[in-house]
N, C-alpha and C positions, 0 to 999 in steps of 0.2 A: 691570681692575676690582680693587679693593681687597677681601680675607678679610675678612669679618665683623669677627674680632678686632682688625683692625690699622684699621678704620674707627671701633669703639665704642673703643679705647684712643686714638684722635686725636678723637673728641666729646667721649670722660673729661678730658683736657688741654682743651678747649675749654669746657666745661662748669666746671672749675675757675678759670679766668680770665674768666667770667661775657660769653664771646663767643657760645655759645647757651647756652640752657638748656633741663632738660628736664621736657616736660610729663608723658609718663608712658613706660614702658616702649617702647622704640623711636619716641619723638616728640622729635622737637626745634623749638625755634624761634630767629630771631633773640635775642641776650642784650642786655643794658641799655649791655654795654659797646663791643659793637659796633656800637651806635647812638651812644656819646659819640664812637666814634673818626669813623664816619661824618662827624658834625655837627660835627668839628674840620677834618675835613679839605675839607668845603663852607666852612665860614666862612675857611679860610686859600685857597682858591682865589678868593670873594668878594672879600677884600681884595686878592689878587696884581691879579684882573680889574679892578678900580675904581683902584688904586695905579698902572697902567704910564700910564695918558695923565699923570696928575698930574704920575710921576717925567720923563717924556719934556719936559712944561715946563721943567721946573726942568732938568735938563739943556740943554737949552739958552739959558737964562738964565744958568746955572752955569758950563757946558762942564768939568763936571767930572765921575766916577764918580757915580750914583745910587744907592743900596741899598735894598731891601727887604727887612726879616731879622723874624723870629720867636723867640720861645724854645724850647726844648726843656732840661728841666730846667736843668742848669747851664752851658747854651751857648745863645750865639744863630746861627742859621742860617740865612743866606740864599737867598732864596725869588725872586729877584728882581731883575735890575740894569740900568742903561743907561749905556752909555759908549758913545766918540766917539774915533776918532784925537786929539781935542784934548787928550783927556783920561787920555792914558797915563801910566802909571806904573810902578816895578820892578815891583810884584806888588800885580794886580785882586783883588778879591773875585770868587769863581767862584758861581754858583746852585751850590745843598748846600752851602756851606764850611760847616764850623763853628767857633767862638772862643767862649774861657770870658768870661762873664759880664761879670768887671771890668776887661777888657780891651778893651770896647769900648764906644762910647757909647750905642750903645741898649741893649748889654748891662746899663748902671749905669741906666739909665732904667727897665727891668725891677727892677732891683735896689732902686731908689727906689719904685717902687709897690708891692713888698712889705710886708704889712704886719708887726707887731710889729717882730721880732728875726728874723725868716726870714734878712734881708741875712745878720747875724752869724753865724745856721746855715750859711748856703752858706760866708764866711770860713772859719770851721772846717772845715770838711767839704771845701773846696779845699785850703786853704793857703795860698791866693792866690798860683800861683805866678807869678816875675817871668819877661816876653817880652824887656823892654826897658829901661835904667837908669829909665825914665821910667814903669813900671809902678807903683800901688797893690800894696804888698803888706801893709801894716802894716790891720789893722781901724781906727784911727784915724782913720788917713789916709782909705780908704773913706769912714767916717762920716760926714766934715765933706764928703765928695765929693757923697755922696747929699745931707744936707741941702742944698747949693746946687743942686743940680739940683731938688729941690722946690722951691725957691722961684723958680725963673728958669723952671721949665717943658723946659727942651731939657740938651744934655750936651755934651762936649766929648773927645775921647780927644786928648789930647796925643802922640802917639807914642807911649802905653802898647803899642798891641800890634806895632808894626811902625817901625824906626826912620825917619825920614823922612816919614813918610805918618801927615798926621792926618785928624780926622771930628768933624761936628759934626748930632747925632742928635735927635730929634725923635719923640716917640710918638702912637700911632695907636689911638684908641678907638674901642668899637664901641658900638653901642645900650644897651648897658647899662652904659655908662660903664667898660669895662673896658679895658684896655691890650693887646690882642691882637697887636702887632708895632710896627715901627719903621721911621723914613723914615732917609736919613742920606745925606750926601753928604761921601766922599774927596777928596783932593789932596795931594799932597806938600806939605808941609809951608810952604815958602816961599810957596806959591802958598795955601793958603787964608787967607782973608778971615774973621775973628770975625763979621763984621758979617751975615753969610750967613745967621745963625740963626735973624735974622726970618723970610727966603723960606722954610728949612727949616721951620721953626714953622708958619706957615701952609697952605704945601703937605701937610704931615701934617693938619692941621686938616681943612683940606678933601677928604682921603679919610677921615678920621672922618665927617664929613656925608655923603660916598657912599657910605657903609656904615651908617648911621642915626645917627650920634650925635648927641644933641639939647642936648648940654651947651657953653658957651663956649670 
């Protein structure tokens, strides 16, 4: 059993970060922000659930690495994958990795539905550093990156983060037209095909409609 003191000095801390709050003198309840982490962490379980038959298609249409990644501040994190003996490579994405932002292509898909100048904050606030000669480092270069990804819809990492091994990514909305994670499928380099982006495209599409999205 935990001393009194060292229970109300771990509610004080909980109470400060709005995970309970308190009603009056020795009352506590659930807090506001332990209901958004709650409701983050259902809707990212939602999409993993609805995402794995999708990505299992396309892997085998593909026979290449699937991914399923999310953000978390300035990295995306994979939640998610399906490979195949077909589909080896030096080095898979592992479920939990994580990779910053402009170094991958759902990560710049993220980066693209920022709005204002967010992108340029994270630039700054990174440094954007380089993985590989083939990395964005320069904000410029970024910029003209994002704008073609808005207008094409999907993304591309050229062997920005890893030399040999590229991806072409594809975002996944949810009911409220929001950009809640990303589809994307690896290959070394030789071996991927541009032309994949349609199936990628689609495929993300259609776990946007198994999770509600009502927009094109």
């Amino acid at each position: 059993r935990l001393h009194p003191s060292t229970a109300h000095r771990i509610l004080s801390v909980m109470v400060d970060n709005r995970l309970v709050d308190r009603i009056e003198p020795g009352t506590y309840r659930l807090g506001i922000r332990l209901l958004e982490l709650g409701s983050l962490v259902k809707s990212r379980i939602s999409v993993r659930q609805e995402a794995l038959p999708h990505m299992q298609v396309l892997h085998q249409a593909l026979g290449e690495t699937i991914n399923l990644s999310v953000r978390h501040d300035d990295e995306v994190v994979y939640i998610e994958r399906t490979a195949g003996s077909s589909s080896m490579m030096r080095v898979v994405q592992i479920i939990g990795a994580r990779a910053p932002l402009h170094i991958t292509a759902v990560g710049k898909l993220f980066l693209a539905e920022d709005s204002g100048e967010k992108w340029l904050e994270y630039a700054r606030r990174t440094g954007l550093p380089r993985y590989t000669e083939n990395t964005l480092t320069e904000a410029e270069q970024l910029a003209k990156e994002l704008d073609k990804i808005r207008r094409q819809g999907y993304a591309f990492d050229n062997e920005e983060a890893e030399k040999g091994v590229s991806c072409i990514g594809a975002g996944i909305h949810n009911d409220e037209n929001r950009l809640v994670a990303g589809l994307s499928v690896s290959a070394p380099s030789d071996r991927l095909d541009r032309a994949w982006a349609a199936q990628v495209q689609q495929t993300a599409q259609n776990i946007s409609r198994a999770i509600g999205y009502q927009g094109q």
